[in-house]
N, C-alpha and C positions, 0 to 999 in steps of 0.2 A: 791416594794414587801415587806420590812421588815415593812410597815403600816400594813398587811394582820394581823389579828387576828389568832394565831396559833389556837384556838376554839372560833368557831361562834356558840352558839345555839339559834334556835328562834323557840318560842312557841310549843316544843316540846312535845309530850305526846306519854306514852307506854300503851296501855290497854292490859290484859290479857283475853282469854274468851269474851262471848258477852251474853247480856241478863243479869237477874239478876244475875249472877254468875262474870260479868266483876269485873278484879281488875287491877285499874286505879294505874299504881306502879308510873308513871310520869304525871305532870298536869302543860300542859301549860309550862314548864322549860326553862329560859331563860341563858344564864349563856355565859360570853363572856372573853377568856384568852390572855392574850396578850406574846408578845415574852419575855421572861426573866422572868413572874411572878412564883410567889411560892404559890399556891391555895389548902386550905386543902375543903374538901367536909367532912360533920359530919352530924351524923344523927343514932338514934335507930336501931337496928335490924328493918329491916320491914318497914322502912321507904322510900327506892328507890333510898337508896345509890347504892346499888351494880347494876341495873339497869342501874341507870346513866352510870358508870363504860361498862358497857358492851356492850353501846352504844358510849361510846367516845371512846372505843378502835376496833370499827368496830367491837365485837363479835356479834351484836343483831341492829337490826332496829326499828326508833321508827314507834307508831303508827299514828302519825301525825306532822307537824313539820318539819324543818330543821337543820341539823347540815353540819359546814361545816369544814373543815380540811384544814386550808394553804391556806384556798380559794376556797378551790374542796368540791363542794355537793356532799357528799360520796353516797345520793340516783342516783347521773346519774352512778357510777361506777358498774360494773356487780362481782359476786364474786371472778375471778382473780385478777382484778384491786383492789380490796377492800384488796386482801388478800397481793398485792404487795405494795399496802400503808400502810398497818397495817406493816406491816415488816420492812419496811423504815424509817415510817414516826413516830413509838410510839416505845418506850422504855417502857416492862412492866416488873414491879417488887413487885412480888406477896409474900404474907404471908409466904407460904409453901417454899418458895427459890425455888424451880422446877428445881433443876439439877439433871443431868443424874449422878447416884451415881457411876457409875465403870469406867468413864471418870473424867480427870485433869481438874485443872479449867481451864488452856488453854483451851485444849479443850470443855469445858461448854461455855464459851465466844464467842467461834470459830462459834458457832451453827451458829448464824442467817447469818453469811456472809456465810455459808455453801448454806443455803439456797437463797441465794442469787446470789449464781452464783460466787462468788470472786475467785479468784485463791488463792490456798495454801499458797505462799509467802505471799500475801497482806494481807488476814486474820490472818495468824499467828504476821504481823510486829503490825497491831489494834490492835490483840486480846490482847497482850504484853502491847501495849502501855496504851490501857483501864484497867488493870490488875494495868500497877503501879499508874495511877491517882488515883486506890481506896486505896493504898498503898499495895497493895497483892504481887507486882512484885517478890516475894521472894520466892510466893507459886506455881507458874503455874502448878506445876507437882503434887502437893498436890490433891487428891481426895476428893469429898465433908467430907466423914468420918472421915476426917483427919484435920478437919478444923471445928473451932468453929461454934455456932450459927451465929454471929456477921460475922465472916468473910466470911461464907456460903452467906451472905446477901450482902456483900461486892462482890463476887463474880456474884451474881445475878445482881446488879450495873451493873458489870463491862461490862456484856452480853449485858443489854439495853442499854447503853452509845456507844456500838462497833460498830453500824450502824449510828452513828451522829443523832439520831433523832430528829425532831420537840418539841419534844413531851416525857417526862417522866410520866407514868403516874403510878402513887404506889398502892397498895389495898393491906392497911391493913403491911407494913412492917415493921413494928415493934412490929404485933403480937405474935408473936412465939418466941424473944427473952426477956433474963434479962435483967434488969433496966440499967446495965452494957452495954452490948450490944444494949442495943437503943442508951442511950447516945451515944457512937460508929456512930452508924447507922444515927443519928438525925444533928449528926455536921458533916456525909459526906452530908447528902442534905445541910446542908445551904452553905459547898463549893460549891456545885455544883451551888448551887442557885445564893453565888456569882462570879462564871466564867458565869452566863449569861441564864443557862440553866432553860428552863420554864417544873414549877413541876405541876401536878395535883394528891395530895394524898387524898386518901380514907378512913377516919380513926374514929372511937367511941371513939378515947382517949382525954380529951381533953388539955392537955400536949403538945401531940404530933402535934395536930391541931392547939395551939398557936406559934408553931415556924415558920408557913406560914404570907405570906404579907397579904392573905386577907382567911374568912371564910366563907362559903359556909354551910350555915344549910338546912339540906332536912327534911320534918317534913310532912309524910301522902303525899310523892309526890310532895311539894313543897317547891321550893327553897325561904331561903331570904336571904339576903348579914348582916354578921355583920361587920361592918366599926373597922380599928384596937383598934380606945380605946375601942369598946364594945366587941371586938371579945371574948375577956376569959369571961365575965359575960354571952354572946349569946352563948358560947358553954356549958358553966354549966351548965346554964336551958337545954339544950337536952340532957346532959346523967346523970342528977339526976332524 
């Protein structure tokens, strides 16, 4: 099972509308992650990054095409099954940090094994533990407002990390912080990256896109692979 490709995609397309008015956001997308990589996706506004994104994290279905998750063709699953894989099986961690501001970051952590069924004790012994892998352990009672950009992000971490997922997948996390704070934010991915855990970021910076093993440029809906020594020169031609 650790051969399974934690993402399969094959010849994927998303069209919007039909008739002259179609807008083709994916074409054809191939893109294959294996267990342990660190994969930055980069690409223009408008290009089909955020698409992509919302189809690997089971929000959106393509229009044609295959994706497979772990092995599982997320088209055979109906939207319970879809929605109990996405909870399980992806780690997301968004721009905005998306914490519930009048709740601890324990408790912000705690969410998804909330939803998940866990008991109290068990959620609370993870929530702790993923807490101090980001080094927050100090904050759990700390309220998002209470707590920097950087560590707000740290805290988002810690939420995706609290289910063991497959699967981390980022959009855009080091948008909304200082340079300070990315740095911060950018050397906990490459720990994570090296304990083992496989990343899919989504990002226009391209700084940020060279700290990945491999780059992934979407251009008009279309992916191409830049190989490590071209990756910083393949990500500068798409955001000059």
């Amino acid at each position: 099972m650790t051969d399974v490709p934690v993402l399969d995609v094959r010849a994927m397309s998303k069209v919007y509308g039909s008739g002259e008015t179609a807008v083709h956001a994916l074409r054809e997308v191939n893109l294959l992650v294996r267990r342990g990589e660190y994969v930055a996706v980069i690409g223009q506004s408008g290009s089909g990054k955020s698409t992509l994104l919302n189809i690997l994290g089971c929000l959106d279905a393509p229009t044609s095409g295959r994706y497979l998750l772990e092995g599982l063709d997320v088209a055979d699953l109906d939207e319970r099954q879809q929605s109990i894989l996405r909870n399980r099986q992806i780690g997301f961690i968004f721009q905005s940090f998306n914490l519930i501001p009048r709740t601890t970051a324990l408790a912000n952590v705690e969410l998804p094994l909330v939803y998940a069924g866990v008991s109290r004790r068990t959620r609370r012994e993870r929530a702790r533990a993923a807490l101090d892998l980001v080094g927050l352990g100090r904050r759990e009672d700390h309220r998002p407002n209470e707590l920097s950009g950087g560590q707000q992000q740290r805290v988002a971490v810690a939420r995706a990390l609290v289910t063991t997922p497959a699967l981390l997948l980022a959009d855009e996390p080091t948008g909304n912080l200082d340079s300070a704070s990315t740095t911060d934010v950018l050397g906990l991915f490459d720990a994570l990256h090296r304990a083992g855990r496989t990343i899919v970021l989504i990002t226009h910076d391209d700084e940020v896109a060279a700290r990945a093993d491999r780059v992934v440029v979407v251009t008009d809906g279309v992916l191409t692979e830049a190989g490590p020594a071209a990756q910083r020169r393949a990500v500068g031609e798409v955001v000059t």
